[in-house]
N, CA, C and O of each residue as an XYZ file, in Angstrom:
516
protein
N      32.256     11.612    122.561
C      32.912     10.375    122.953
C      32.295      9.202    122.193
O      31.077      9.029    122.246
N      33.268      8.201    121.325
C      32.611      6.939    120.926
C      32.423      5.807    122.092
O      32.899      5.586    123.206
N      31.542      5.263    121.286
C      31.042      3.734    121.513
C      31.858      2.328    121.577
O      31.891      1.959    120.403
N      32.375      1.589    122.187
C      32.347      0.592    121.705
C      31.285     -0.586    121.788
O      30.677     -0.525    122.857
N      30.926     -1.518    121.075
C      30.106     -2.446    121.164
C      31.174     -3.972    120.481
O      31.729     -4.147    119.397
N      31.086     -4.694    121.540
C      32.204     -6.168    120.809
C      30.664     -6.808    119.967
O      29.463     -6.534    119.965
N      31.565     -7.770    119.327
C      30.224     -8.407    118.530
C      31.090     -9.598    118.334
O      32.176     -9.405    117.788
N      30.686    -11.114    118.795
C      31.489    -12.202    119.431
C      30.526    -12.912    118.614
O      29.357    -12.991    118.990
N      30.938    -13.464    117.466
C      30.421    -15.341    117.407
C      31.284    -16.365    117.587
O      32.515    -16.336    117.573
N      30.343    -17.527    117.806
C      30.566    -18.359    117.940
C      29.623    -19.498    117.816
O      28.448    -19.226    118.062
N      29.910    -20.749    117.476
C      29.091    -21.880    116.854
C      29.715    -23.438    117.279
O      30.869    -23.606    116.884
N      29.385    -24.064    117.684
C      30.281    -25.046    118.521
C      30.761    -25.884    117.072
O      31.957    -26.154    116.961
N      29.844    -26.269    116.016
C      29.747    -27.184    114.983
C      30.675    -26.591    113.989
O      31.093    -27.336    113.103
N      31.042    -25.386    114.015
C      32.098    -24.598    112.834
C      33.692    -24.194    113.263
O      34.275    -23.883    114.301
N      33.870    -24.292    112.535
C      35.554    -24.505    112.836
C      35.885    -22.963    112.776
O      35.344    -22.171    112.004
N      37.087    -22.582    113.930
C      37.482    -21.484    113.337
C      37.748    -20.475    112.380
O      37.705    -19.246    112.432
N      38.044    -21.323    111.460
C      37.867    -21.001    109.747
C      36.682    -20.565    109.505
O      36.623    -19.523    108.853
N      35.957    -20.927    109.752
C      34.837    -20.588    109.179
C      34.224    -19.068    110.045
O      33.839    -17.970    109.640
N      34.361    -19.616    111.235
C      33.981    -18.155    111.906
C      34.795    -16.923    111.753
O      34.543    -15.780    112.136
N      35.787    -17.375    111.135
C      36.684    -16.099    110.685
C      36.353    -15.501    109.374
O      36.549    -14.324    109.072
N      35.658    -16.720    108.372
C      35.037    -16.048    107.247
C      34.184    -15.434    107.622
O      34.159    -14.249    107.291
N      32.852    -16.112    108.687
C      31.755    -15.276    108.813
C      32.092    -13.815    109.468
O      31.310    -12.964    109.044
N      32.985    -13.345    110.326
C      32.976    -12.117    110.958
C      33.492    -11.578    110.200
O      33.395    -10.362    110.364
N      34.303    -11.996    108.991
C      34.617    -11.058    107.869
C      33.796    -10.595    107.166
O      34.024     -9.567    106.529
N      32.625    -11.246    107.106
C      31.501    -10.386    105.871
C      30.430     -9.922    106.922
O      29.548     -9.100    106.675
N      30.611    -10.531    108.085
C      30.351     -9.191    108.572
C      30.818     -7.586    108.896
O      30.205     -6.519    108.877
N      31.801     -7.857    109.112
C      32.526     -6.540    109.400
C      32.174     -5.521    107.708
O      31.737     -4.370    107.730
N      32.483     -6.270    106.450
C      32.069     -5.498    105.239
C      31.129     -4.826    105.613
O      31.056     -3.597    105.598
N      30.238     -5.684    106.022
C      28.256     -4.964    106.300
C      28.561     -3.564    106.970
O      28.378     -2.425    106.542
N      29.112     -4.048    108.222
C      29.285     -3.220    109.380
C      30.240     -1.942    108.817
O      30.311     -0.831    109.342
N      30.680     -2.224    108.073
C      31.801     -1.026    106.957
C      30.750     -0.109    106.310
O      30.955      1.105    106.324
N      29.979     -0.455    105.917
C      29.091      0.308    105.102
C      28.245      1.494    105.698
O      27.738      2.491    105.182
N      28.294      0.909    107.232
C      27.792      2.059    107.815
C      28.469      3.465    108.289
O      29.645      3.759    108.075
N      27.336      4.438    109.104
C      28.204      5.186    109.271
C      29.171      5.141    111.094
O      28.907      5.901    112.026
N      30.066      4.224    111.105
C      30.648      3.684    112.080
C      32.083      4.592    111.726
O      32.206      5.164    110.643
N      33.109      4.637    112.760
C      34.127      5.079    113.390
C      35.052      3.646    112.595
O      36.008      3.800    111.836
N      34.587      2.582    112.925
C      35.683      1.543    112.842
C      35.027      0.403    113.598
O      34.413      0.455    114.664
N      35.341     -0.851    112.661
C      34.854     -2.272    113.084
C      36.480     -3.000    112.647
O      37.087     -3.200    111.595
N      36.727     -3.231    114.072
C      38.144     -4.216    113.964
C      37.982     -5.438    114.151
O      36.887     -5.852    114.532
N      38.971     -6.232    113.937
C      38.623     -7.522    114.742
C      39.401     -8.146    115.271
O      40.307     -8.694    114.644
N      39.288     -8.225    116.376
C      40.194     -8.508    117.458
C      40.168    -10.417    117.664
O      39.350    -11.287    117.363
N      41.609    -10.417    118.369
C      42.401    -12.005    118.556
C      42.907    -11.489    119.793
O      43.282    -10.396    120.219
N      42.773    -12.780    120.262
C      43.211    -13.213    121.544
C      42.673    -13.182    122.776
O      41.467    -12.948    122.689
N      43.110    -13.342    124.100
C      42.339    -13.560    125.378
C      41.094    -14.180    125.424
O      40.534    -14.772    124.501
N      40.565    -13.944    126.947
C      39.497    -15.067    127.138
C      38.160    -14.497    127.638
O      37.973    -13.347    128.035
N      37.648    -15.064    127.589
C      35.880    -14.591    128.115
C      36.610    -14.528    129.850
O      37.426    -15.037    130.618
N      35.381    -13.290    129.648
C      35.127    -13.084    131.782
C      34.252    -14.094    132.070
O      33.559    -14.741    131.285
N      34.364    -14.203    133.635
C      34.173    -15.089    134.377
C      33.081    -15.366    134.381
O      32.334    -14.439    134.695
N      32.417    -16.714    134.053
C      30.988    -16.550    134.553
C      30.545    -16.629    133.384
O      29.315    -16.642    133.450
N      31.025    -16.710    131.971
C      30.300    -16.808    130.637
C      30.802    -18.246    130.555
O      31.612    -18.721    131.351
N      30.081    -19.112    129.199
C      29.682    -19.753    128.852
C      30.997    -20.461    127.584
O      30.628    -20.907    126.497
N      32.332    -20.434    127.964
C      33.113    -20.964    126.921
C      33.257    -20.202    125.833
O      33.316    -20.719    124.717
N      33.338    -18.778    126.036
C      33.195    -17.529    124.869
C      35.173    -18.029    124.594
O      35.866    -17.458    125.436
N      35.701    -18.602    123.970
C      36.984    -17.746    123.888
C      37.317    -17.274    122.672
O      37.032    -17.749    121.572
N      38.082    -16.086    122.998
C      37.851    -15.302    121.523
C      38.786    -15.392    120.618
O      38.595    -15.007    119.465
N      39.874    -15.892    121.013
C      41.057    -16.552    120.388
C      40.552    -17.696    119.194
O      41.312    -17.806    118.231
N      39.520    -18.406    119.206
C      38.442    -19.166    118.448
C      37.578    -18.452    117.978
O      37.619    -18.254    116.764
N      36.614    -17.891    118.701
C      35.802    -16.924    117.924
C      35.979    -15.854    116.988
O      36.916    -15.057    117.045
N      35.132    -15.844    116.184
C      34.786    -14.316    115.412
C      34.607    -13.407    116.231
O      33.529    -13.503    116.817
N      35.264    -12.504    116.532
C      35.575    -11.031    117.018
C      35.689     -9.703    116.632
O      36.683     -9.239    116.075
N      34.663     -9.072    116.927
C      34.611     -7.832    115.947
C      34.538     -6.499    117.104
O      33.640     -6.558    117.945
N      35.379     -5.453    117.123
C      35.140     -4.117    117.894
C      34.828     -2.897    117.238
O      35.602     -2.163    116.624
N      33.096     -2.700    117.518
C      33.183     -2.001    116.580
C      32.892     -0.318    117.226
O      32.457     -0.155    118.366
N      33.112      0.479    116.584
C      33.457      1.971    117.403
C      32.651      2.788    116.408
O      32.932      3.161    115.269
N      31.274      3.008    117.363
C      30.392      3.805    116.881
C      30.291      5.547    117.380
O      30.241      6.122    118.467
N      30.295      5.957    116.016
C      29.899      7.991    115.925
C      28.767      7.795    117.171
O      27.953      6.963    117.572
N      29.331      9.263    117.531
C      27.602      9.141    118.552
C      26.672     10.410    117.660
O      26.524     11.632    117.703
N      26.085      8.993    116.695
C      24.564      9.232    116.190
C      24.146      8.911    116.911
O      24.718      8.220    117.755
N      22.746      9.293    116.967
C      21.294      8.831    118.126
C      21.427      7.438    117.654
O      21.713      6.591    118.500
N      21.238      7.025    116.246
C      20.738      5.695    115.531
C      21.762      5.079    115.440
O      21.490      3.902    115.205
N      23.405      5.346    115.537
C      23.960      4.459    114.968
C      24.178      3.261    115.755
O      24.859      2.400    115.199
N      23.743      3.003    116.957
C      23.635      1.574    117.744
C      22.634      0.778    117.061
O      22.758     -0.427    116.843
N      21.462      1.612    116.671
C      19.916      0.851    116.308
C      20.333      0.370    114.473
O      19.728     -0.484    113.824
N      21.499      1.202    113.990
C      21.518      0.848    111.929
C      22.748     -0.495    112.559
O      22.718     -1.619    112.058
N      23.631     -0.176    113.552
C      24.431     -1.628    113.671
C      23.659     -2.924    114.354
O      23.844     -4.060    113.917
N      22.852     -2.672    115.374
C      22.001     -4.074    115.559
C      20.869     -4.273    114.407
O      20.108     -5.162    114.789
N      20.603     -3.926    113.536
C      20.032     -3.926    112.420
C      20.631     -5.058    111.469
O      20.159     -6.103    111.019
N      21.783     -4.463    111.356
C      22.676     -5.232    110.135
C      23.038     -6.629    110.875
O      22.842     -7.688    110.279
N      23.565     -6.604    112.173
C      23.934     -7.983    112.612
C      22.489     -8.716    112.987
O      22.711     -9.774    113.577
N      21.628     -8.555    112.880
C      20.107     -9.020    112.773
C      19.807     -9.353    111.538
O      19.260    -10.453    111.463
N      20.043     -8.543    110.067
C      19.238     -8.951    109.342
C      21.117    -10.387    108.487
O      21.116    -11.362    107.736
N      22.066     -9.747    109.106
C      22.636    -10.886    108.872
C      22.899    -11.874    109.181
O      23.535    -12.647    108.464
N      22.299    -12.267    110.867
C      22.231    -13.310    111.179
C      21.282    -14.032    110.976
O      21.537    -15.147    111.431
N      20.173    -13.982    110.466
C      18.886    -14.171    109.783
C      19.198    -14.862    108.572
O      18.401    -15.532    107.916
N      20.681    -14.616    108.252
C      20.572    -15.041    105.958
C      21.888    -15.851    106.611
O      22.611    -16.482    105.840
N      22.176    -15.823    107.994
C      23.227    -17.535    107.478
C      22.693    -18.630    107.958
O      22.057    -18.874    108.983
N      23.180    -19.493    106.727
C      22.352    -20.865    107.363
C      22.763    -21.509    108.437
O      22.322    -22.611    108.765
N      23.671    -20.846    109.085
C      24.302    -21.832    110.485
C      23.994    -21.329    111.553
O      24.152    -21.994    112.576
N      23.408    -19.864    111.625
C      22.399    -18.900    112.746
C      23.700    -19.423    113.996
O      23.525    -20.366    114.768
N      24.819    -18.669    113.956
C      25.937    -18.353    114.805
C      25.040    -17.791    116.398
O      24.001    -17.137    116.486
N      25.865    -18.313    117.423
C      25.440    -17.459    118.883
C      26.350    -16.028    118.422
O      27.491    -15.865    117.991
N      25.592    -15.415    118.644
C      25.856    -13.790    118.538
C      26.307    -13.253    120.577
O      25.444    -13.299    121.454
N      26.962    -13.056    120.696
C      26.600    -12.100    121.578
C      27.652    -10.868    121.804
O      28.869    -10.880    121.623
N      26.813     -9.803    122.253
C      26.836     -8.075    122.433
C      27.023     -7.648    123.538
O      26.173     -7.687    124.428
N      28.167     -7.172    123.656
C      28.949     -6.205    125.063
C      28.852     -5.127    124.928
O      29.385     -4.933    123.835
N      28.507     -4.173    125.312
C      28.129     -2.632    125.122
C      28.300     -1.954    126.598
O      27.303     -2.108    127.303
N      29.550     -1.114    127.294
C      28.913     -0.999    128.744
C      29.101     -2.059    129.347
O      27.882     -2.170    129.209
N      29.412     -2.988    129.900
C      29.189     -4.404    130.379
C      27.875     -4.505    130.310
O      27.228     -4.766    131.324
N      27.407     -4.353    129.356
C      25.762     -5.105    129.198
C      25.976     -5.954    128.091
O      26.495     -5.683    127.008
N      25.286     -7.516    128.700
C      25.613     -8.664    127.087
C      24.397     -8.553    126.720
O      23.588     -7.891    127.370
N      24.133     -9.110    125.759
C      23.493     -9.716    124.921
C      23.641    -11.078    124.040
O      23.750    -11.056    122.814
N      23.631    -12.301    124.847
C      23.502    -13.572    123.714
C      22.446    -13.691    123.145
O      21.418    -13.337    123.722
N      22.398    -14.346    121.555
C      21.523    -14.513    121.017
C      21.919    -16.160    120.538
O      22.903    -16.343    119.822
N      21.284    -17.018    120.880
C      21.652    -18.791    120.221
C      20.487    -19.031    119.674
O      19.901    -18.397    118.797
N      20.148    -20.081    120.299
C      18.270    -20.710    120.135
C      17.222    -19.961    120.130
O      16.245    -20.281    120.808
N      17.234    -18.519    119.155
C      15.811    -17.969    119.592
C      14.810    -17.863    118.622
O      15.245    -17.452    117.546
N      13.543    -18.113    118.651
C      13.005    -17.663    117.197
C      13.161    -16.213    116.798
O      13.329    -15.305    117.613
N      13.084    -16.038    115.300
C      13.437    -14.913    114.672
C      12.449    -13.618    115.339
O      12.607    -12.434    115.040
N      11.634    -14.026    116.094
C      10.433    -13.022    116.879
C      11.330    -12.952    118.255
O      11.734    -11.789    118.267
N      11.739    -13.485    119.185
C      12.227    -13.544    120.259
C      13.967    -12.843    119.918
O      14.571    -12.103    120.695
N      14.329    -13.188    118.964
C      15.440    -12.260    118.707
C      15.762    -10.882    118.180
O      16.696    -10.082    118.223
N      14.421    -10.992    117.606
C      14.270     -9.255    116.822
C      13.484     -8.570    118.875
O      14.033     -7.528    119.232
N      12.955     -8.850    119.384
C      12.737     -8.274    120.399
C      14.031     -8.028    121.529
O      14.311     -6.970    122.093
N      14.772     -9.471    121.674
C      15.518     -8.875    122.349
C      17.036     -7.767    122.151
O      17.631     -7.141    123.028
N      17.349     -7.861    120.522
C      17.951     -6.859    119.901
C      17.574     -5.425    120.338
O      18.449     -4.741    120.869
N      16.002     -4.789    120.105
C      15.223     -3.734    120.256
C      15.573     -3.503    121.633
O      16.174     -2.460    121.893
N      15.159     -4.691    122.994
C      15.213     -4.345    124.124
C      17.064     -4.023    124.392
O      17.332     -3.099    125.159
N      18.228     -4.795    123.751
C      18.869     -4.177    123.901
C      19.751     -2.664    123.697
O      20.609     -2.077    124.355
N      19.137     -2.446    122.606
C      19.050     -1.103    122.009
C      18.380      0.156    123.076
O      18.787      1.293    123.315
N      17.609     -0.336    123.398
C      16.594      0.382    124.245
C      17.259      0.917    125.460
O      17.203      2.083    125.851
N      18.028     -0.279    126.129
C      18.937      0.401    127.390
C      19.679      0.765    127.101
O      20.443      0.970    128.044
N      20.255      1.205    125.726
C      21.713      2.560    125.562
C      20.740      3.572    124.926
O      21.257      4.306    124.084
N      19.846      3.693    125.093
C      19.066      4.753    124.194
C      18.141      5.560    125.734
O      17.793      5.117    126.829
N      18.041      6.796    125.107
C      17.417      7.225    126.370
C      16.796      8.566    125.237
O      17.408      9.518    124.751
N      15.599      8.216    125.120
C      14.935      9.606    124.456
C      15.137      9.548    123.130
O      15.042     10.542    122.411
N      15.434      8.375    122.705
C      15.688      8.277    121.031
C      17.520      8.125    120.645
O      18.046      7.515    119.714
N      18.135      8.896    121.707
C      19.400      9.345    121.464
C      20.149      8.243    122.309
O      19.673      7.620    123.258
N      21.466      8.122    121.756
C      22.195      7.077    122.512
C      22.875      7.611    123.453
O      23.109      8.813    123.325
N      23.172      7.208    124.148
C      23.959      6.960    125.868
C      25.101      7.227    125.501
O      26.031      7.202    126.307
């Protein structure tokens, strides 16, 4: 059975346009791996209780991971070491399971940890969930 994991930016200061370029070179990245499929999805709205996510604006990406042990840990990898090389450091956040993950304001130490810790709760013994 695959994975899905959404992968949502958003940036209050960048225009749609732009977040549509950025989830496009991401998704390339995310192509390179060994993934099932990274789409990117339009339309509807954040659940209740989040923070002005709408995805109809946002960069939206669904991406549908092989069940490798690693392939959750080589895709938070790539959206780590690519959110790291843009200069506008986009809020990232990760649905997996209904488990999120935002990433906005964090230092590059506080975000490489909480990536790992999210990795960590679909992983059980090395192998993914």
């Amino acid at each position: 059975m695959d994975t899905s994991l959404k992968v949502l930016l958003t940036d209050e200061g960048t225009s749609a346009d732009h977040l549509d370029e950025m989830s496009r070179q991401l998704r390339r990245e995310l192509l390179q791996l060994d993934v099932h499929d990274v789409a990117p999805q339009r339309g509807g709205r954040a659940p209740p209780g989040s923070r002005g996510w709408d995805m109809a604006e946002a960069g939206a990406l669904l991406v549908t991971l092989n069940q490798s042990a690693a392939a959750l840990g080589r895709v938070i990898d790539v959206v780590r070491r690519w959110r790291a090389r843009c200069r506008e450091r986009p809020t990232i956040r990760l649905v997996i399971d209904g488990d999120v993950l935002e990433i906005s304001d964090a230092s590059p130490e506080q975000a490489a940890r909480s990536f790992d810790l999210f990795v960590g709760r679909h992983s059980v013994n090395g192998e993914q969930r």
